[in-house]
N, C-alpha and C positions, 0 to 999 in steps of 0.2 A: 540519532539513536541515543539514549537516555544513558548514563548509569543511575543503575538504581539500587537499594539497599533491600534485603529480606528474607524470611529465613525460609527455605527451601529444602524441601524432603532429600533426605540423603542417598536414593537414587540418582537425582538429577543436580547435584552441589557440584561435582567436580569441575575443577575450570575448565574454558574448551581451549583446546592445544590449538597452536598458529592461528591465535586472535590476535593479532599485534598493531592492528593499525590504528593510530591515533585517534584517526576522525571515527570510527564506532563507537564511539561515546562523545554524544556532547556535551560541551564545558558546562557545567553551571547548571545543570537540571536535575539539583536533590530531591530529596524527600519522597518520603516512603508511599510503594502505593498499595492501596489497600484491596485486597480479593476474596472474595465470595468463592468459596471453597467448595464446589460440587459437593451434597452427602453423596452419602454411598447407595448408589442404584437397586431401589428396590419395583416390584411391582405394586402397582397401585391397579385399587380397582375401580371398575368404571361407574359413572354414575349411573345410577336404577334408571333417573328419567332422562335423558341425553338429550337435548333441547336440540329441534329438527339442523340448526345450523353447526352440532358440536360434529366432529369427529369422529369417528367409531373404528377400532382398529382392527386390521386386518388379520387373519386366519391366523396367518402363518408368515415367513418368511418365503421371499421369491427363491428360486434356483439362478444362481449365478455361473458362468462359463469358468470361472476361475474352482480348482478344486479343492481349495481350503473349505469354498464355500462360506454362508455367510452365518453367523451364531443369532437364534433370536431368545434375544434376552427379556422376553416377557413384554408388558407392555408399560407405558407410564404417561400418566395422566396431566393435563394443564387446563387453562380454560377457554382454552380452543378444541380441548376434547383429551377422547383417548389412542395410544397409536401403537404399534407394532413393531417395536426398536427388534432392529437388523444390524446387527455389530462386522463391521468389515474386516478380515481378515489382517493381520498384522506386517502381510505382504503378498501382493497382487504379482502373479507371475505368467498369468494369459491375459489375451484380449479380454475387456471386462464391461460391461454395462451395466449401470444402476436405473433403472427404471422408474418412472413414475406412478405411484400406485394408492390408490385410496388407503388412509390410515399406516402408511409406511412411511418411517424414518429411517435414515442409517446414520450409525453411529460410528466413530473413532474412538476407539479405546486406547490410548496410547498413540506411540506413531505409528502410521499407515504408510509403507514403503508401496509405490507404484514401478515394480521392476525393482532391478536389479543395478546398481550403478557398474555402467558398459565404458565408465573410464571418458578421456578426453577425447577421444576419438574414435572410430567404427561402427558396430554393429548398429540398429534400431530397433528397440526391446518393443514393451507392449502400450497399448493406449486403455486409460480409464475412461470409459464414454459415461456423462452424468447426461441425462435426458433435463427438458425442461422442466421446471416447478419440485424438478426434487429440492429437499431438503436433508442436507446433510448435518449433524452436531456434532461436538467436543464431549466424551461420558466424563474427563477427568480432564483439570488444567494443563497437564505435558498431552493433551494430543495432539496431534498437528498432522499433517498431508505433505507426504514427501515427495515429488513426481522426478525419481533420478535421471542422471544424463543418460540420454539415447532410448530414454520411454516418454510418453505423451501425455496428458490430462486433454479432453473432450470436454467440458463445460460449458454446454450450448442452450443458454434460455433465451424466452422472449422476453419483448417488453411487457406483457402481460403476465408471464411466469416466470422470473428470474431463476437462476437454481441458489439457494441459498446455503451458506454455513454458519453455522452459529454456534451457540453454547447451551449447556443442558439447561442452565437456567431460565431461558429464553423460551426452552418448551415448557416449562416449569411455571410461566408465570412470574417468575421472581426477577426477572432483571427491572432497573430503572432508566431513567435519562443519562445516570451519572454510570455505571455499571459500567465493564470493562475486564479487561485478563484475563478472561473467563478460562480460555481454550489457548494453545499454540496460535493456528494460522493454516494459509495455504504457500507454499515454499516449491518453487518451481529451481531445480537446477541444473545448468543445459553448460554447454562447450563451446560458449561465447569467447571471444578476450576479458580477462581482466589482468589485475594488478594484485600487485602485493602481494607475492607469493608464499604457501607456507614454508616451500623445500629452498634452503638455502642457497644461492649460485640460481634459482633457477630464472630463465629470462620472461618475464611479463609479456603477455598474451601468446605465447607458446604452447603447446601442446603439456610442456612440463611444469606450466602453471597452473596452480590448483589451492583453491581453498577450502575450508571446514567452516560448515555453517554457523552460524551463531547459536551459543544454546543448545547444541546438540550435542549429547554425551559419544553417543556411536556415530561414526561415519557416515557425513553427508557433505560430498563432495560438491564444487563444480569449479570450471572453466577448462576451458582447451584454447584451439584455433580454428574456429567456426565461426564466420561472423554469421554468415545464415541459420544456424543452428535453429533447429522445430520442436519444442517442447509441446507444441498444440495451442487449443484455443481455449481462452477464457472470455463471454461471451455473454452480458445480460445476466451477472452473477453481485452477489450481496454477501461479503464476510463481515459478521458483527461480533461484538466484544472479544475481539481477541486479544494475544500480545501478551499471552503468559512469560513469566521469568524463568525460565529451563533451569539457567544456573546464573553464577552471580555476576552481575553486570552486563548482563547479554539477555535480550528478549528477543522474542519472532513479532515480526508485525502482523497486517493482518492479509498483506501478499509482501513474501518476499520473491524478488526474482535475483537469479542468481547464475551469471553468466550466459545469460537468456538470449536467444540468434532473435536476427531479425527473419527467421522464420514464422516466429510464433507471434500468434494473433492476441491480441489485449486488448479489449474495448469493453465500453457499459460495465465497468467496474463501478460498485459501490461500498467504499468501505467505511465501515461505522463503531465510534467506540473504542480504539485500537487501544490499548495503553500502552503503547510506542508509537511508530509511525503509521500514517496510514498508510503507504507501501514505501519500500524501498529497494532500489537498483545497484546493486552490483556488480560494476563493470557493465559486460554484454551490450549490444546494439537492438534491443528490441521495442519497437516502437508505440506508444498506448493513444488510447483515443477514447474520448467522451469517458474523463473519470469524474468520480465524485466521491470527496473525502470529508466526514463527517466528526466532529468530535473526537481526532487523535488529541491522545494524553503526553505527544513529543511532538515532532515536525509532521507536518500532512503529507511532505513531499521529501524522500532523501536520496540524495545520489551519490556513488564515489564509487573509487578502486577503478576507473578507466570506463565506465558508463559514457555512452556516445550514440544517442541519438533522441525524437523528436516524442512530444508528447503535445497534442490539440486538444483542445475543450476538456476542461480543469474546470470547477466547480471544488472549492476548500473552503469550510466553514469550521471557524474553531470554539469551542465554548469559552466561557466566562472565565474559568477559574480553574481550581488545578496545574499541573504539572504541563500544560498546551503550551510549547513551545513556536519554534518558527511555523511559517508555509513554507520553506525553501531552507532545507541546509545542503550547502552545495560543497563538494569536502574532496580536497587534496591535499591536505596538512597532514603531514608526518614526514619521519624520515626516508620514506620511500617516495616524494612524490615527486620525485624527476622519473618516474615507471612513465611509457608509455605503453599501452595509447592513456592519451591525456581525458581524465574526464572533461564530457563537453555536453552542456545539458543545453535543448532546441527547447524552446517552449513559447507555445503560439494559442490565443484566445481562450484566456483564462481569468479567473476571479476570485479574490482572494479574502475572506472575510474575518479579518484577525481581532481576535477578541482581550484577550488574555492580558490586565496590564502589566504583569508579574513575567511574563517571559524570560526565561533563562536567558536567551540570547540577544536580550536584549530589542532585537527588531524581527520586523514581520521578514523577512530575507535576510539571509547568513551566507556568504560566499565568500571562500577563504582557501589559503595553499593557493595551487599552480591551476587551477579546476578553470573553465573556459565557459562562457554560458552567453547564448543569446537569447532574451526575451523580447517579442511583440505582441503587439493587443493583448495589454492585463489592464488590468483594473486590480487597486489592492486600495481596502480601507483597514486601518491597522491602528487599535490602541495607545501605539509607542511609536517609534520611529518605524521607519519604512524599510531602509536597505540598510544594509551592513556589511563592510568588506572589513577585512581582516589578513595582515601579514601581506608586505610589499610585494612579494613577488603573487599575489594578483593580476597586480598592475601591468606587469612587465609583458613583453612580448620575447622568445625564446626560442627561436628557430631548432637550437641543435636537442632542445627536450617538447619539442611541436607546442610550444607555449606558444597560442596565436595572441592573447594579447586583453586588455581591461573586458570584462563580461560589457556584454552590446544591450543595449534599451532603445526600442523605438516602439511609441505612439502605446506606452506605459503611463497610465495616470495615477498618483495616489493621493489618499487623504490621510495624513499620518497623524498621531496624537501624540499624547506623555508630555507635550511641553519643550521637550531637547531640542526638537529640529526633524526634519525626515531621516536626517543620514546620521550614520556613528562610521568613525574610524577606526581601528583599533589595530594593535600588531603592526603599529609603525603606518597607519596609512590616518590619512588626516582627514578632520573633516570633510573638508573641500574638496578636499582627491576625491571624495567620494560623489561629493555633488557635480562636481567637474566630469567625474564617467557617467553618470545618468543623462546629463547634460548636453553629453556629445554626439546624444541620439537625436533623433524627430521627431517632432511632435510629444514630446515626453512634459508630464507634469507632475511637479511635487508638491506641488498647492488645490489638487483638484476639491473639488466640492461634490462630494458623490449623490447621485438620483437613485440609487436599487431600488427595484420596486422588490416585495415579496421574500428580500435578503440579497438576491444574488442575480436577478434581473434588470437589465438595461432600462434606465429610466432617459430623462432627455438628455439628460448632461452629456452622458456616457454618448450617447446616439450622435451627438455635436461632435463627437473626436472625430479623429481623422484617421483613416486605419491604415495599417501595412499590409504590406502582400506575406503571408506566410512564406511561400516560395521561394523570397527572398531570403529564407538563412536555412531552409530545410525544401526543396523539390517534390516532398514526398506528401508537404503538407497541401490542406487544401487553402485555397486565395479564400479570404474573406474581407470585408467590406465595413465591421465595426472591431472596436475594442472589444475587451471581455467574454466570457464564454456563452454568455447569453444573447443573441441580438434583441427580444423584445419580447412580449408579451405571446407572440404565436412561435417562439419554436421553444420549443417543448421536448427536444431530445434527453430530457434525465428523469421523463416522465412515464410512471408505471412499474417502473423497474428498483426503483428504486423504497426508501422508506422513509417514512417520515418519526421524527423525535423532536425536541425543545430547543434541538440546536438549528435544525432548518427543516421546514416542510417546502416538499416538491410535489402539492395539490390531492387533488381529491380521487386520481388514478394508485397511490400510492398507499400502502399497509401502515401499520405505527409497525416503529422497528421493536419497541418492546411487545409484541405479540407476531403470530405465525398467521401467514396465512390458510386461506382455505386448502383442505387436503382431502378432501370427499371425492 
């Protein structure tokens, strides 16, 4: 997570109380980032001749179960057509379904509270059910989707109809390849464990530990003592240009999860564009599968505050230039990180394509503090150096703070650039230290010569490695048989669902992310 600098409407300036932990900002990623400021929603009208494939927008607004009901704000026009903005209520307090319906968007105006925060413990409030192919937008940069502790979010597409969120721009026509901040995000916060509490005295992953989102001016809580905790499913969904700056120093990505149980389902995520990370973990035990992170303007991948468990098939591509930091900041640095539980990030058949030679953090992987992590079957080609550890007590093993011991590498291959070497040490840990823990794995190479075919597809090289069993550092995961997230040219799991931009195309099943798709 970035700090970043900028001047921000004096609704949403005020700092957020109990942000205190070190690692939410990472070192060394200034400079200002520049946003496309939604105008001010007006109706537009449609075109006389609407060419058979545009859009044509609908009547009226649906009837929703919830009795705020839904405001329609006219319609507004792009060159995908014209649609029938449905503005969602500013808080969701019954069962709710968004339907899929010819010429119908919904909007967020602001935050969108799902339920009622039910605290660290008890009750089960209500679920937002989104059907497949809707499409959901951002009207103004602080909107964002809140889904509190003890209510649900539904977000179930296919691979053919993702459910999408984006930004007003996006229907507008006006977004680019480089576009970004547009909107908040989607922010899941559930009654997981985490760490770093805001209430003084109180003990980490306890019911009395609790934290305040980032960027958020009003209360948005999460963690308790739940590792199962059910937030719901996220499912064949697409958040694009988010990662607005709420207030100073603090953005939303474009999914934060946020004490999140391993109830809850996370898969066929695709996020894009984020101008912070493309998602990130705090604390909670929820486990993701088949993601794919596109052009974050920070790290693709962040974890901390006591985060502890598995994530398979990972697809990170970064752009060229800009403020694109790591693939991986992995973070127990502060003065809290003797908190248990220890962050411990699983991460098994993934692909990492790090572009950027200006990286704040210097390398394509940043792991640092007391944080634990086992990586198998990656593949990582990286501009600069490859891994980077940071602050000795990495290294260490810790029995009486469940410090297991140096992050684990096996049957990891990379192709590093920048001329230094693959590895950096820093905060006291030496080069060698460094090369010495990647080392100590299997099959591990930091001279590889990489084959992708298409960006991020197994060519022969990659096929040549020798793989690990996932199973071996996570049970939950599935065995596979190659490196990286892709095995070859026939599987095709990130296909359809996804969007294609300048930073990677995943074929000709696939939408350009700066346009919508079909809504007839």
């Amino acid at each position: 997570m970035k700090a970043v600098h900028c001047v921000v409407v004096a609704a949403v300036a005020a700092a957020l109380a109990g942000c205190g932990a070190e690692e939410l900002a990472s070192a060394g990623s200034g400079g200002n980032i520049t946003v496309n400021y939604p105008p001010a929603q007006t109706p537009v009208t449609p075109p006389t001749n609407p060419t058979a494939n545009q859009v044509t927008p609908a009547g009226g607004c649906p009837t929703i179960a919830d009795p705020a009901g839904l405001r329609d704000d006219g319609t507004l026009t792009g060159p995908t057509g014209t649609y029938r903005i449905c503005s969602l209520p500013a808080r969701l307090t019954v069962n709710t379904t968004l339907s899929r319906l010819p010429g119908v968007l919904y909007a967020l105006d602001g935050r969108v509270d799902v339920g009622n925060d039910l605290g660290p413990s008890g009750a089960t409030g209500i679920t937002l059910a989104i059907e497949a192919g809707v499409i959901i937008f951002g009207k103004t940069g602080t909107s964002w989707l809140a889904v509190n502790r003890g209510n649900r979010i539904s977000a179930v597409g296919t691979a053919s109809r993702p459910v999408i969120f984006t930004s007003r721009d996006n229907v507008l026509g006006l977004v680019t390849d480089d576009s970004q901040g547009q909107w908040g995000g989607v922010v899941l916060l559930g009654r997981a464990p985490i760490t770093d509490c805001a209430a003084p005295g109180a003990t980490p992953g306890t019911v009395n530990c609790e934290r305040q989102t980032e960027g958020a001016v009003d209360p948005a809580l999460f963690g308790g003592a739940s590792p199962a905790d059910n937030s719901g499913t996220l499912d064949f969904v697409q958040i694009r240009y988010s990662g607005y700056v709420l207030s100073a120093n603090t953005e939303l990505q474009a999914l934060t999860l946020e004490g999140v149980g391993s109830g809850t389902t996370v898969r066929h995520i695709h996020s894009h564009n984020s101008s912070d990370d493309g998602f990130e973990n705090f604390g909670g035990r929820v486990s993701m599968r088949y993601i794919v992170v596109t052009g974050a303007d920070d790290d693709s991948v962040d974890v901390d505050t006591g985060y502890q468990a598995g994530i398979q098939y990972l697809i990170a591509v970064q752009k060229t230039s800009g403020n694109a930091d790591s693939m991986i900041e992995l973070d127990s640095a502060n003065a809290l990180e003797d908190n248990n539980p220890r962050t411990n990030l699983k991460l098994a058949n993934f692909t990492f394509v790090h572009r950027n030679p200006a990286t704040p953090n210097t390398a394509a992987i940043l792991m640092r503090g007391k944080a634990d992590a086992s990586l198998v079957n990656g593949v990582v080609t990286s501009a600069l150096a490859c891994l980077r550890l940071n602050g000795t007590n990495i290294l260490t093993a810790d029995p009486a703070t469940q410090k297991l011991g140096p992050p684990v590498f096996s049957s990891v291959v990379m192709q590093c650039g920048g001329g230094a070497g693959p590895f950096v040490g820093t905060g006291g840990v030496t080069v060698q230290q460094v090369a010495d823990v990647f080392n100590a794995g299997t099959n591990n190479s930091a001279a590889f010569a990489a084959t992708l075919t298409g960006g991020f597809i197994n060519g022969a090289s990659e096929t040549a490695r020798i793989a690990a069993d996932p199973k071996s550092i996570d049970t939950t995961f599935d065995t596979t048989t190659y490196v990286g997230a892709v095995k070859d040219a026939s599987d095709t799991w990130y296909a359809g669902w996804t969007c294609n931009s300048a930073t990677a195309s995943f074929g000709n099943t696939a939408t350009a992310c700066t346009s919508l798709p079909p809504l007839n």
